[in-house]
C-alpha positions in Angstrom: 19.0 26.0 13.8 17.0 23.9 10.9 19.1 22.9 7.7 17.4 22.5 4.6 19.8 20.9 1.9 19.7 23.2 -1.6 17.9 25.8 -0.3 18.9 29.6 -0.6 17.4 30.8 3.0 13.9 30.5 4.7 12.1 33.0 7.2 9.1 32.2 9.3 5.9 34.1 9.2 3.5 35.9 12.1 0.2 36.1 11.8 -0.8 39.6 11.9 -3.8 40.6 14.3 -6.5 42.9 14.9 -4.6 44.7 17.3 -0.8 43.3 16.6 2.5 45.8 17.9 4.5 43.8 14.7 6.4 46.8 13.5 6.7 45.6 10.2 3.2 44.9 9.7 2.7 49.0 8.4 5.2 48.0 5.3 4.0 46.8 2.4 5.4 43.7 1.9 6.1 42.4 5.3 9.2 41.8 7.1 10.8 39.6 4.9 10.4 42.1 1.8 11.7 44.6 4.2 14.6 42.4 4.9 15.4 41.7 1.4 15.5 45.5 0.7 17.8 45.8 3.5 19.8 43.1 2.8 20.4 44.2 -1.2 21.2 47.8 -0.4 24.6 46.4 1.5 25.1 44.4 -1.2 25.0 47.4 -3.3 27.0 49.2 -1.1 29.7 46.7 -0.5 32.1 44.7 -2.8 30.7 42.7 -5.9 30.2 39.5 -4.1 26.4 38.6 -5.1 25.3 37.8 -8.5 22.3 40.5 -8.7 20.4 37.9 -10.6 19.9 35.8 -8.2 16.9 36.4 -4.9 18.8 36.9 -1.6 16.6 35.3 0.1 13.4 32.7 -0.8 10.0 32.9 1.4 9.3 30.0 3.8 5.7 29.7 4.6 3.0 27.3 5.9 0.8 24.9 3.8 -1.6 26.8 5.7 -0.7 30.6 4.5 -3.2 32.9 4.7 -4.2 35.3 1.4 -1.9 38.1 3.6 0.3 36.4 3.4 0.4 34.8 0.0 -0.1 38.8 -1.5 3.1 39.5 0.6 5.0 36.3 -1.3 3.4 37.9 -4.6 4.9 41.1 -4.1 8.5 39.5 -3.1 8.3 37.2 -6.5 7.4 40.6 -8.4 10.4 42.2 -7.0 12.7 39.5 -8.6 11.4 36.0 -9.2 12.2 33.5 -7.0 11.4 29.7 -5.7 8.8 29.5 -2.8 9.1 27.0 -0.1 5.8 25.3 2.2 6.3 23.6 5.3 3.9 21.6 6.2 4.0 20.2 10.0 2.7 16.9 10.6 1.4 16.8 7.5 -1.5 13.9 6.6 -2.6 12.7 3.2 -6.2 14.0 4.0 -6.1 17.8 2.3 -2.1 18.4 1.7 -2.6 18.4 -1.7 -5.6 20.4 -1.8 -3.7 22.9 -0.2 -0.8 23.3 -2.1 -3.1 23.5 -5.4 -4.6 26.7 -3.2 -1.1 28.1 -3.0 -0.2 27.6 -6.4 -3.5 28.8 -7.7 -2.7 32.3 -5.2 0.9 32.7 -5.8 0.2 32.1 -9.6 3.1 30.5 -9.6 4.5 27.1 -11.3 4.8 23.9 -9.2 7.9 23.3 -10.0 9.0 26.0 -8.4 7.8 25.0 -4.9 9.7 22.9 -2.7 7.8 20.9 -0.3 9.3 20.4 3.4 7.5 17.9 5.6 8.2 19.3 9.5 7.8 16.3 11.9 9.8 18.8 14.6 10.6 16.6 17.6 10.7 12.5 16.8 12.3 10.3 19.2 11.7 6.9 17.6 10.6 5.9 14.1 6.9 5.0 14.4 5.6 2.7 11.8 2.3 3.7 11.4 3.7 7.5 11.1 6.0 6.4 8.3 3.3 4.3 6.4 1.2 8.2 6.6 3.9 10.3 5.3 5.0 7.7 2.8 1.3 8.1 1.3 1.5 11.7 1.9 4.4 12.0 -0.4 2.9 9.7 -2.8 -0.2 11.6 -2.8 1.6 14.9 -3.4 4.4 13.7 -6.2 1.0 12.2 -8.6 -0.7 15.6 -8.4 2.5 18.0 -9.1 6.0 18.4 -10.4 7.4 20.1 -7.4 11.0 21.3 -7.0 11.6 19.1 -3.9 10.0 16.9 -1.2 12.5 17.8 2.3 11.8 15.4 5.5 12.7 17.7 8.4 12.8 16.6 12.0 15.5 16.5 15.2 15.9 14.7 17.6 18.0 16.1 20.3 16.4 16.6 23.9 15.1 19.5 25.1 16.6 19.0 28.7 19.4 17.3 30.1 19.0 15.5 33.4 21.1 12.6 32.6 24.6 14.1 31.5 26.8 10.8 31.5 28.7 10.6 28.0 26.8 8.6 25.6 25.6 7.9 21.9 22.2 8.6 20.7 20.7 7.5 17.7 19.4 10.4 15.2 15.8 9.1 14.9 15.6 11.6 12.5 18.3 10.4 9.8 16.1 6.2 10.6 12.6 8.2 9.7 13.6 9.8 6.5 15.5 6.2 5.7 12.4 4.3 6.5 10.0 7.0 4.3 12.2 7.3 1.0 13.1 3.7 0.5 9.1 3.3 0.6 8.7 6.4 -1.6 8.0 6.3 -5.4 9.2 9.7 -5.2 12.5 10.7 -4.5 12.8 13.1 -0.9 15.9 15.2 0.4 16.7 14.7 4.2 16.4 17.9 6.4 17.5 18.3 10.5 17.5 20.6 13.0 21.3 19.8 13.8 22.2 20.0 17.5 19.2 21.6 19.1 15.6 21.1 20.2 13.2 21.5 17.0 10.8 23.4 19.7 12.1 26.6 22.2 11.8 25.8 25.5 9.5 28.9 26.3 10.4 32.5 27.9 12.3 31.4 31.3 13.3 27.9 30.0 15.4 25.6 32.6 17.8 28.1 34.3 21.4 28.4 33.2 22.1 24.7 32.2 25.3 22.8 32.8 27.6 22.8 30.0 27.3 19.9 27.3 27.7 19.4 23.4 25.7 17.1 21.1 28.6 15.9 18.5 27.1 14.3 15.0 28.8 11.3 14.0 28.0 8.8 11.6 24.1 7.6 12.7 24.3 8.7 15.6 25.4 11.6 17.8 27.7 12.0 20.8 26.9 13.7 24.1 29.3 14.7 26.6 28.1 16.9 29.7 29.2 18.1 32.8 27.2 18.7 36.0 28.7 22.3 37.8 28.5 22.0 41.6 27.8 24.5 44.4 24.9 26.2 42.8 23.2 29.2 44.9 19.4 29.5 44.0 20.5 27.6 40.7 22.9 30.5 39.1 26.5 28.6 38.8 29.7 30.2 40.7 31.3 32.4 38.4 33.8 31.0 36.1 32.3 27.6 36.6 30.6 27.3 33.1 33.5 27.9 31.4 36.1 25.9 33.4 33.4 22.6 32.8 32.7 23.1 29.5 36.8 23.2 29.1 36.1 19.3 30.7 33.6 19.1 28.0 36.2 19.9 25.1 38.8 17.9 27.2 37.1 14.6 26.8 35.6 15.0 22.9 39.1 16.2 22.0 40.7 13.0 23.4 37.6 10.7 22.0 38.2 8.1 19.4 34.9 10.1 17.5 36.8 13.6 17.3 37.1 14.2 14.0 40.6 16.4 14.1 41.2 20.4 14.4 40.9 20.8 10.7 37.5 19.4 10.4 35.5 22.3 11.2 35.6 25.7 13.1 34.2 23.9 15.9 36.6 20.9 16.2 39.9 23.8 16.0 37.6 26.0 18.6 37.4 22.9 20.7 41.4 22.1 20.4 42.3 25.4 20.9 40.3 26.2 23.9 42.1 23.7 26.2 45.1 25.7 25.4 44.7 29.4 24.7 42.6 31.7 26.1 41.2 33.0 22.5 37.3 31.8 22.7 34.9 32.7 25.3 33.1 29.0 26.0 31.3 29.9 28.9 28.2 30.5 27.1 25.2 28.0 26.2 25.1 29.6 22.5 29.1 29.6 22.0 28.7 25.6 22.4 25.6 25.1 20.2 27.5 27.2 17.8 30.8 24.9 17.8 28.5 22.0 17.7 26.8 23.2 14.8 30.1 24.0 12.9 30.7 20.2 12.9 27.3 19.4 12.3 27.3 20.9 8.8 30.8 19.8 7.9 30.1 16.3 9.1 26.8 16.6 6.9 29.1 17.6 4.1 31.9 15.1 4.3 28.4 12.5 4.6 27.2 13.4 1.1 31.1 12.7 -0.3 30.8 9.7 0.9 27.0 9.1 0.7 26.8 7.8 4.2 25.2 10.1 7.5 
């Protein structure tokens, strides 16, 4: 999961081919106008909880979009107006702008009502010479238009975990955008991609993986993991995930870095798992989810307090 601070929703885009089995590429529109169709009529159909006059959703596409898929943003902002997002990944100072001007010019659209995010992905240390680039990127960008925002998006949690002894990691993420905005002219929002990989691991990925959480606290983030035993051709005994992951929750719980059962859904799940047989924790996406849960409240409580 990516965050993006003051932003209504995002949604990636395919590139459609000659030959592509994309279902939604025989609706006008695309799939996200077909979401946002979908998405309105259970509005319509439910209790008044949307104001109508604002988009459901706002299109996330590349600095790179084709004119497909600009004509499919077009048609979304003719439906109801609304804010467009790029994302530019590893972005350099050589033809960003030129690019966004093409975007602009396509969408017909005002540049204040583009936000900018700059997509570094995966960063495991704060490179100088990459932070001089983006810091002339963003430069460059903020002389030629009045955009909405500048985001700095990156993560920094592994992709595999080999080494599961408890330990702190520094978010290299939260030192990059530090390093880039005090440099800037032009002021940038932070963005993560909380407690996961910025990349997928690929169809078959790494087996079922021992259980493990990645807790944010301030800086830095906490891992705790557990190794499960007696493997047979690498598929754990049954039970076994859950009864170590309960280890997991054991340990954080009892940490001086727990943050208390009212903090977030995850912090209660994780108190109340050690006790009561009302969450199912056996599952790789149940943890990332109670990790995430914390991740966003600790993000919130952070901008209360201005600190990360």
């Amino acid at each position: 999961m990516s965050r993006l601070r003051g932003q209504d929703g995002r949604c990636g885009w395919t590139r459609r081919g000659s030959l592509s089995s994309n279902p939604f590429d025989s609706i006008a529109g695309g799939a996200f106008a077909y979401l946002d169709a979908r998405i309105e009529e259970e509005l319509e159909d439910g209790l008044d909880l949307w104001n109508t006059d604002v988009p459901v959703l706002t299109p996330v596409i590349s600095v790179n979009a084709d004119d497909q898929q600009l004509g499919q943003v077009r048609m979304l902002r003719e439906h109801a107006p609304r804010q467009v997002v790029l994302r530019g990944q590893h972005a350099s100072r050589n033809g960003t702008a030129d690019r966004i001007a093409r975007i602009v010019r396509g969408l017909g659209v005002s540049s204040d009502e583009v936000h900018l995010i700059l997509d570094e992905q995966y960063v495991e240390h704060v490179d100088e010479r990459r932070v001089r680039e983006l810091v002339d990127v963003v430069d460059d960008v903020s002389q030629r238009f009045e955009l909405a925002s500048i985001v700095l998006m990156a993560g920094s949690a592994p992709n595999q975990r080999k080494d599961l002894e408890t330990r702190f990691r520094d978010r290299a993420e939260l030192s990059l955008w530090r390093a880039v905005s005090e440099r800037c002219s032009h002021p940038i929002r932070d963005g993560d991609y909380g407690v996961v990989h910025p990349l997928p691991t690929g169809e078959g990925g790494f087996g079922w993986p021992n259980p493990y959480i990645h807790c944010t606290v301030p800086n830095r983030s906490l891992f705790i993991g557990r190794k499960i035993p007696n493997r047979k051709n690498s598929v754990p005994p049954p039970g076994s995930s859950e009864r170590y992951f309960l280890e997991v929750a054991d340990e954080l719980v009892h940490h001086e870095e727990y943050a208390g059962p009212r903090f977030s859904w995850g912090d209660r799940a994780l108190h109340e798992c050690r006790y009561r047989n009302t969450h199912s924790v056996g599952e790789p996406p149940t943890w990332i989810e109670i990790a995430t849960s914390h991740h966003l409240a600790h993000l919130d409580h952070a901008r209360d307090s201005a600190t990360h």
